[in-house]
Each structure stands twice: as C-alpha cells, then as structure tokens.
C-alpha positions as a Python dict, from the first residue, in 0.01 Angstrom:
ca = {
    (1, 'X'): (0, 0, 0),
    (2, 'X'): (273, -213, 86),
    (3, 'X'): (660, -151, 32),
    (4, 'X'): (656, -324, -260),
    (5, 'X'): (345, -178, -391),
    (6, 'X'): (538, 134, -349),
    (7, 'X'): (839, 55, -548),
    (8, 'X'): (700, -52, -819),
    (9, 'X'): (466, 260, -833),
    (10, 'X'): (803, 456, -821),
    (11, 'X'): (929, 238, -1059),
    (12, 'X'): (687, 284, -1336),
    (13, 'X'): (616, 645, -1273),
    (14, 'X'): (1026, 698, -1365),
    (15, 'X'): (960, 441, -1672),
    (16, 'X'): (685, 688, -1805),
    (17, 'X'): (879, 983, -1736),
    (18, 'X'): (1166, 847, -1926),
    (19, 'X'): (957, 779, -2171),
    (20, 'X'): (812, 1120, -2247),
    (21, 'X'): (1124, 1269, -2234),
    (22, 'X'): (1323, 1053, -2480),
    (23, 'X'): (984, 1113, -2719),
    (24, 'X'): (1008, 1532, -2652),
    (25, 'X'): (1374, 1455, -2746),
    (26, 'X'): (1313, 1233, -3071),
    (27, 'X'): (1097, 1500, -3176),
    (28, 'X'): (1288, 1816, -3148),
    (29, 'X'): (1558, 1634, -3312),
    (30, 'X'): (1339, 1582, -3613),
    (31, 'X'): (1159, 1899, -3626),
    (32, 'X'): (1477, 2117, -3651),
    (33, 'X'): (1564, 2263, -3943),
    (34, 'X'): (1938, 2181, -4097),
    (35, 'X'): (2291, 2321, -3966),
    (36, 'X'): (2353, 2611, -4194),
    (37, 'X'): (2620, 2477, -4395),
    (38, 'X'): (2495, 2135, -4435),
    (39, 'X'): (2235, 2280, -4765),
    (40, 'X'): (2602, 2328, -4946),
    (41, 'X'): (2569, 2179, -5278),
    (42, 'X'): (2750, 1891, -5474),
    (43, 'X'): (3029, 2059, -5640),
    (44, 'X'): (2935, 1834, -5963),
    (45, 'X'): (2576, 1894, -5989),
    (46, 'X'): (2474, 2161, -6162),
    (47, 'X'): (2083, 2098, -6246),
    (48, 'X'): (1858, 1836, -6239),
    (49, 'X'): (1739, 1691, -6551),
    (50, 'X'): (1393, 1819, -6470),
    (51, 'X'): (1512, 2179, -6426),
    (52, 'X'): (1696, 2128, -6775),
    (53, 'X'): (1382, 2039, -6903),
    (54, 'X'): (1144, 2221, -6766),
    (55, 'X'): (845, 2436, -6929),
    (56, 'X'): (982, 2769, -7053),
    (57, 'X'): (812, 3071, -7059),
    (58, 'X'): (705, 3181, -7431),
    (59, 'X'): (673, 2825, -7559),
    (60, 'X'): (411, 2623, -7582),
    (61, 'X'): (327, 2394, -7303),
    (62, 'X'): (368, 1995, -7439),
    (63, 'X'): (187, 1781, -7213),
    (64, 'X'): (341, 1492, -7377),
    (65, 'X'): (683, 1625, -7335),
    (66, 'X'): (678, 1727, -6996),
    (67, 'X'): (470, 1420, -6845),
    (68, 'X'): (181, 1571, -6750),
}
C-alpha cells in the first residue's frame, strides 16, 4: 500500500468510528427516560376531556357515546 493508500484507510476508519459513536450517542439520548421534574403538570389542566368522559363503573357501557 502506498502512503496515500494509507491515509485514506486511516481516514475512513476514523469516519466510521465517528460515525458509530455519534449513533450510540443519538440513541442513548432517546432511550432515556425524562428528568424527574420535567412530568410536572400544567397548573391549568385538570383532566382531559376523555377522562371526564370516560366509562364509569356501574353504568351501562354506550358504544355510541364513548366512540367505540
């Protein structure tokens, strides 16, 4: 191999080791769960209109009502 054959090997071996690394990084980042306090919620939200409305134990279930 040449000296420039060599280089270049060197070269692209870095390139794919870069690569990997930045991927192993992308995907811890993503794959962590959330900072403790960042679940906190809204101050004004209290429930969703689908909790509000959702079946209740004891009635009867309305598939017409409830969309399914």
């Amino acid at each position: 191999m040449t000296p420039l054959q060599t280089w270049a090997l060197l070269v692209l071996v870095l390139a794919i080791g870069l690569c990997i690394l930045w991927l192993a990084h992308e995907i811890k980042v993503r794959t962590r769960s959330p900072a403790r306090g960042a679940r906190r919620r809204r101050p004004g939200v209290h429930k969703s209109a689908v909790r509000i409305r959702a079946h209740q134990p004891g009635e009867p279930y309305d598939h017409d009502e409830h969309g399914l």
